[in-house]
MIMAR-888122 format. One record per residue (C-alpha): residue number from 1; z, x, y. Coordinates in Angstrom, 2 decimals. Each point is the difference from the previous one (the first is absolute). Last residue first. Layout:
BEGIN
{NUM, {Z, X, Y}}
...
This chain:
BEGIN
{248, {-3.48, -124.44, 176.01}}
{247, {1.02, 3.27, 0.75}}
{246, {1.02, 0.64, -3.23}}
{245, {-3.62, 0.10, -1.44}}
{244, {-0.47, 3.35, 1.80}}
{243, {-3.43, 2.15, -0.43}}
{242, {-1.47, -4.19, 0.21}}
{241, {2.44, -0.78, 2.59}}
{240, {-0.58, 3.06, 1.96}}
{239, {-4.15, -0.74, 0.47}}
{238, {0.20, -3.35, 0.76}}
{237, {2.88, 0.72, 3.08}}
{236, {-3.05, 2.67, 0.46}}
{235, {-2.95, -2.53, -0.57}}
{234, {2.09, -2.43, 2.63}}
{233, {0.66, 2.56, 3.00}}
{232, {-3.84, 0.71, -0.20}}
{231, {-0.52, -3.63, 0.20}}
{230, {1.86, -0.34, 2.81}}
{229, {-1.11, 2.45, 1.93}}
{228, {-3.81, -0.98, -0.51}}
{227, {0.77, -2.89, 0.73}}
{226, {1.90, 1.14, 3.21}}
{225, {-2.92, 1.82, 1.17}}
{224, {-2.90, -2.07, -0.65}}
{223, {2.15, -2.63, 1.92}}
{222, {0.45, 2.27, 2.68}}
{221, {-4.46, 1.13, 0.06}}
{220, {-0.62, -4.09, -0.18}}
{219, {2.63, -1.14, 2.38}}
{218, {-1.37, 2.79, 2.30}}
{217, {-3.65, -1.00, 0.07}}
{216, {0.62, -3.35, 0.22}}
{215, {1.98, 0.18, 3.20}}
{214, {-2.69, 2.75, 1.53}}
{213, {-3.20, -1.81, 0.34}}
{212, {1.40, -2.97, 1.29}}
{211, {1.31, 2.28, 2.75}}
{210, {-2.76, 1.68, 0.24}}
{209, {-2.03, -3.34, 0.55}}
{208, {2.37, -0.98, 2.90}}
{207, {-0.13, 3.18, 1.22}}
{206, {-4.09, 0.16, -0.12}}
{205, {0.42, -3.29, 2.35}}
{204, {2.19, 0.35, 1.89}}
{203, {-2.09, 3.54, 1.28}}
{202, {-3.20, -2.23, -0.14}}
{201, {1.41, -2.74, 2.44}}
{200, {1.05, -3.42, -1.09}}
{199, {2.47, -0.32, -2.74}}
{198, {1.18, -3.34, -0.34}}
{197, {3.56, -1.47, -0.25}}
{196, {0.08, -3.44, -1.70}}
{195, {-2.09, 1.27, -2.88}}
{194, {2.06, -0.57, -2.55}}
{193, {-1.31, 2.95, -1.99}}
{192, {2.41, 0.77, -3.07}}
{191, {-0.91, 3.76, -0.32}}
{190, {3.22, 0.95, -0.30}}
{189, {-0.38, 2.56, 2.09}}
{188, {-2.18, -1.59, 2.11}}
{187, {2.50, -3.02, 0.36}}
{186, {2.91, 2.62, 0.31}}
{185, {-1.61, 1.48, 3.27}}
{184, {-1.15, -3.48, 1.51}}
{183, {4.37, -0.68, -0.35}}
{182, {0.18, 3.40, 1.98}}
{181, {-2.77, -1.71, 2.58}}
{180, {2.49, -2.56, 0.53}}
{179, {2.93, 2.02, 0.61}}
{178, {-1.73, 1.36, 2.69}}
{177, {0.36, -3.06, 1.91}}
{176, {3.83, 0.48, -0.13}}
{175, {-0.38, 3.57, 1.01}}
{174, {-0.98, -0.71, 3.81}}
{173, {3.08, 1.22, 1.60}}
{172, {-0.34, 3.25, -2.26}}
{171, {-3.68, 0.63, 1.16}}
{170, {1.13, -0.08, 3.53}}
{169, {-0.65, -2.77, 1.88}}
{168, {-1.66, 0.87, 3.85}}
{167, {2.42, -2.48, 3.06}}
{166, {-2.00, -3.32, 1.25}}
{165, {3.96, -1.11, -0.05}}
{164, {-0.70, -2.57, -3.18}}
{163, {-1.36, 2.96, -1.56}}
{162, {-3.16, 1.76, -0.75}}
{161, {-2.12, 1.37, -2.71}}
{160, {0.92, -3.46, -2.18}}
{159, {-1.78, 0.47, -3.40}}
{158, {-1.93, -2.90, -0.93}}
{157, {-1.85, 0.31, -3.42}}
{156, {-2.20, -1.69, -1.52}}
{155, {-2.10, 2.39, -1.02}}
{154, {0.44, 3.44, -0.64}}
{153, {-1.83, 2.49, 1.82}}
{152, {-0.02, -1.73, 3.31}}
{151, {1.56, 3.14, 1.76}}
{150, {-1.22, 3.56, -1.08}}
{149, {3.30, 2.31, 0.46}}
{148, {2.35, -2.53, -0.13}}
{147, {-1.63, -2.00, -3.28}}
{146, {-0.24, 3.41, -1.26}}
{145, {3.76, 1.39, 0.17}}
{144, {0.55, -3.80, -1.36}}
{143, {-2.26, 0.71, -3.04}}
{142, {1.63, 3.75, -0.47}}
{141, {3.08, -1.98, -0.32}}
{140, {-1.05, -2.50, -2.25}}
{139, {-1.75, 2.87, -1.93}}
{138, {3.55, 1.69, -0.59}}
{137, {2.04, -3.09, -1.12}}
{136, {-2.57, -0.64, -2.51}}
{135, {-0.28, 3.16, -1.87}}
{134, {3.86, 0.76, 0.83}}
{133, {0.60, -3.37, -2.06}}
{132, {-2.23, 1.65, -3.23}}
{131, {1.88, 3.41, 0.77}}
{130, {3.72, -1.68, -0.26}}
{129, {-1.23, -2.12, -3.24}}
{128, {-0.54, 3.07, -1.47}}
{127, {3.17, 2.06, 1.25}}
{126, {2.12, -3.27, -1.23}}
{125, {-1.54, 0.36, -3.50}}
{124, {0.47, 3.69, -0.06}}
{123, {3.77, -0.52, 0.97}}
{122, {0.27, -3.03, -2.73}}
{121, {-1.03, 2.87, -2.44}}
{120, {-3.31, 0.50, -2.05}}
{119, {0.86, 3.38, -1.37}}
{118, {-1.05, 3.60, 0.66}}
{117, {-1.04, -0.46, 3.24}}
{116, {-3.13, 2.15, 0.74}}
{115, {-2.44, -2.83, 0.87}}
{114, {2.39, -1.40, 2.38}}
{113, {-0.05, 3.18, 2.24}}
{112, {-3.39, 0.18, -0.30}}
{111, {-0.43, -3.74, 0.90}}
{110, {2.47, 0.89, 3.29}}
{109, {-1.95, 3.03, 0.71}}
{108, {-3.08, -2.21, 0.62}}
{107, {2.12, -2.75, 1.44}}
{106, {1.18, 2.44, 2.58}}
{105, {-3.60, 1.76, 0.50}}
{104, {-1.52, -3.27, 1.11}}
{103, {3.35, -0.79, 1.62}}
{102, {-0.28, 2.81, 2.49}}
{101, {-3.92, 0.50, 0.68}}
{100, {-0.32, -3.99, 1.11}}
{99, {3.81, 0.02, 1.85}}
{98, {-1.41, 3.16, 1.74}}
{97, {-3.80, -1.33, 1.18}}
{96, {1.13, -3.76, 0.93}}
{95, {3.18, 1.08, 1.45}}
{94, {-1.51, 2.51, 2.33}}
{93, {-3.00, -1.95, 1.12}}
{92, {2.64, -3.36, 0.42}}
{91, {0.68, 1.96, 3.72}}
{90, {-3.56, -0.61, 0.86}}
{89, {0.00, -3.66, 0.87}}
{88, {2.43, 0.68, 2.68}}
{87, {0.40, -4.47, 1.30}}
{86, {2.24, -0.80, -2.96}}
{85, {2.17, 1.92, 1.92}}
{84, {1.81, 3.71, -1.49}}
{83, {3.21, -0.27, -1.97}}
{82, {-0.96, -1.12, -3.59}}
{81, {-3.62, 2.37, 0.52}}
{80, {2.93, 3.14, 1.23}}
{79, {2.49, -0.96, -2.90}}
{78, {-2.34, -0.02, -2.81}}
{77, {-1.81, 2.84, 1.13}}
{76, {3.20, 2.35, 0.02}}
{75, {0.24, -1.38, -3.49}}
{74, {-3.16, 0.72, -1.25}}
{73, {0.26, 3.68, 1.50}}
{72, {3.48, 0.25, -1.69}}
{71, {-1.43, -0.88, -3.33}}
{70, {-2.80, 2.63, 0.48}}
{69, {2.22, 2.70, 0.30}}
{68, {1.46, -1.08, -3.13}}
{67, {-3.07, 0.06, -1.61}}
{66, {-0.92, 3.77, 1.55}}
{65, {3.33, 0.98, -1.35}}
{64, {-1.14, -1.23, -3.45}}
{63, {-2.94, 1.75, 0.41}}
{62, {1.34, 3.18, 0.86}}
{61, {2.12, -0.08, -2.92}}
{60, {3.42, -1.46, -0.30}}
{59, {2.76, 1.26, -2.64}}
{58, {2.69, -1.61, -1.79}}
{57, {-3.39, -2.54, -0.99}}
{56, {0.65, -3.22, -3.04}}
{55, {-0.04, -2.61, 2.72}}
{54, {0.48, 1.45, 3.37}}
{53, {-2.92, -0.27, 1.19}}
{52, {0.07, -3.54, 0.06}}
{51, {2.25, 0.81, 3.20}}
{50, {-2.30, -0.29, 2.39}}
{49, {-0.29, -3.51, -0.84}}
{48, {3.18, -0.97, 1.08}}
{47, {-0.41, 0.73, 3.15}}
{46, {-3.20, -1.78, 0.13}}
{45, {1.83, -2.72, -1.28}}
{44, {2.67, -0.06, 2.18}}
{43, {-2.35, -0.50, 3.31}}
{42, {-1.69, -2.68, -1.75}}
{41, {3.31, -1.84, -1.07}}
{40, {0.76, -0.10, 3.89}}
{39, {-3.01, -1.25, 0.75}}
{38, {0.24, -2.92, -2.29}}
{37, {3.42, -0.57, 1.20}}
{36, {-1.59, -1.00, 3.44}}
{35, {-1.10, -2.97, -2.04}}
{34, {3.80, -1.24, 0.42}}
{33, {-0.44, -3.02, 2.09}}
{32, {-3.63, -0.50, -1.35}}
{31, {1.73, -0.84, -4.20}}
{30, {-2.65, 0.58, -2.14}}
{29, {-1.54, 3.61, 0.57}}
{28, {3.40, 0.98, -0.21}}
{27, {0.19, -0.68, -3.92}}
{26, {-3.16, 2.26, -0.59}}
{25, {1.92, 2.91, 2.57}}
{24, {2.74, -0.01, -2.39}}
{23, {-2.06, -0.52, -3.34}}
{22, {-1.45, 3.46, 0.82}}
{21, {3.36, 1.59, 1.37}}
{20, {1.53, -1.38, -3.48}}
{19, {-2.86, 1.67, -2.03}}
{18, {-0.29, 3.30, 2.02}}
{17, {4.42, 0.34, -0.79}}
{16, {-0.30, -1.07, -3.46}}
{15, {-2.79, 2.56, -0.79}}
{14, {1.44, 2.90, 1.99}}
{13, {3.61, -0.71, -1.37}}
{12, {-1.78, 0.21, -3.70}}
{11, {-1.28, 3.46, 0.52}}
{10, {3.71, 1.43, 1.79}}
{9, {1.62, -1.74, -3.29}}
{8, {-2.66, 2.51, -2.38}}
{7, {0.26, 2.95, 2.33}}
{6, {3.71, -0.52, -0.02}}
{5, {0.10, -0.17, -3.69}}
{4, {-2.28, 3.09, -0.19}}
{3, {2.64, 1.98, 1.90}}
{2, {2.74, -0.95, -2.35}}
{1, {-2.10, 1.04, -3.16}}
């Protein structure tokens, strides 16, 4: 009984803690002075992630160590494409390839791990709205990985490759302007379409659309889930009223 409490707190830590690094880095995208913050949410997030494996497991498989390992890839890329000039187009390769494969499979497990909740709890409402923001967060970094790797492929944009000095900007210096193409991110995501920031090569362009793609998609197959939590949770408080009249 004591053990599966701590499973159960451990479970709802992981939600809270993705959700709050989530809105963490969405908050930083606002304020330039402390966009760096972004980065820093990032890092703890793929952290973080490798411990969805956690949830309801005492003991890993081989796949579970192989998503682990895979966190600590991501993150290893994070910090070498935040690091790197503007100027080394391939060092967004990494990120673009491991941050893809990572949180693909993390929301995947995440919607399993929702699905078998027992109850509809404020921790399994957190955990959704956690994946939905990771959705977004994710493909505006995978967008600005791009826009490095194939330049021009958002439009406008002016990101400064160097300084005042003539000196190279590293990716981090530069993270202001990426903000914007995070903000692109939540408009496919959304789906709203302002169309102030344009897509304009072919690999923009099909992320753009999986993007769009993906944010419906997951609202649809959560909400599916929680209804159908919910209403299971109702025909069984049904269910022991009618067996139990005093209940009522």
């Amino acid at each position: 009984m004591r053990s599966e409490w701590r499973r159960k707190r451990r479970r709802e830590r992981i939600y809270e803690l993705l959700l709050g690094l989530c809105l963490l880095v969405l908050t930083s995208f606002a304020f330039p002075r402390v966009t760096w913050l972004g980065s820093l949410g990032y890092a703890l997030i793929a952290l973080l992630l490798t411990q969805l494996v956690m949830i309801r497991k005492s003991v890993l498989t081989l796949q579970d160590r192989l998503y682990q390992g895979l966190g600590l890839v991501a993150l290893s890329a994070l910090l070498l494409w935040l690091l790197t000039p503007v100027r080394w187009e391939t060092s967004g390769v990494p990120l673009v390839l491991s941050w893809g494969v990572l949180v693909g499979w993390s929301v995947i497990r995440l919607v399993e791990r929702l699905a078998s909740e027992r109850r509809v709890t404020a921790a399994m409402l957190m955990g959704a709205a956690a994946g939905y923001l990771l959705l977004g967060l994710t493909a505006g970094l995978v967008m600005s990985a791009v826009e490095t790797i194939q330049p021009g492929s958002f439009e406008p944009l002016d990101i400064p490759i160097t300084n005042a000095a003539g000196q190279n900007n590293t990716v981090l210096v530069s993270a202001p302007v990426f903000a914007q193409i995070n903000y692109f991110a939540f408009i496919c995501l959304t789906t709203v379409g302002f169309g102030d920031i344009n897509p304009e090569l072919p690999l923009a362009r099909m992320l753009a659309v999986t993007t769009g793609i993906a944010g419906p998609l997951y609202l649809a197959v959560v909400m599916g889930v929680l209804i159908g939590r919910y209403a299971g949770d109702r025909e069984i408080e049904t269910r022991l009223e009618q067996h139990n009249p005093d209940r009522r």
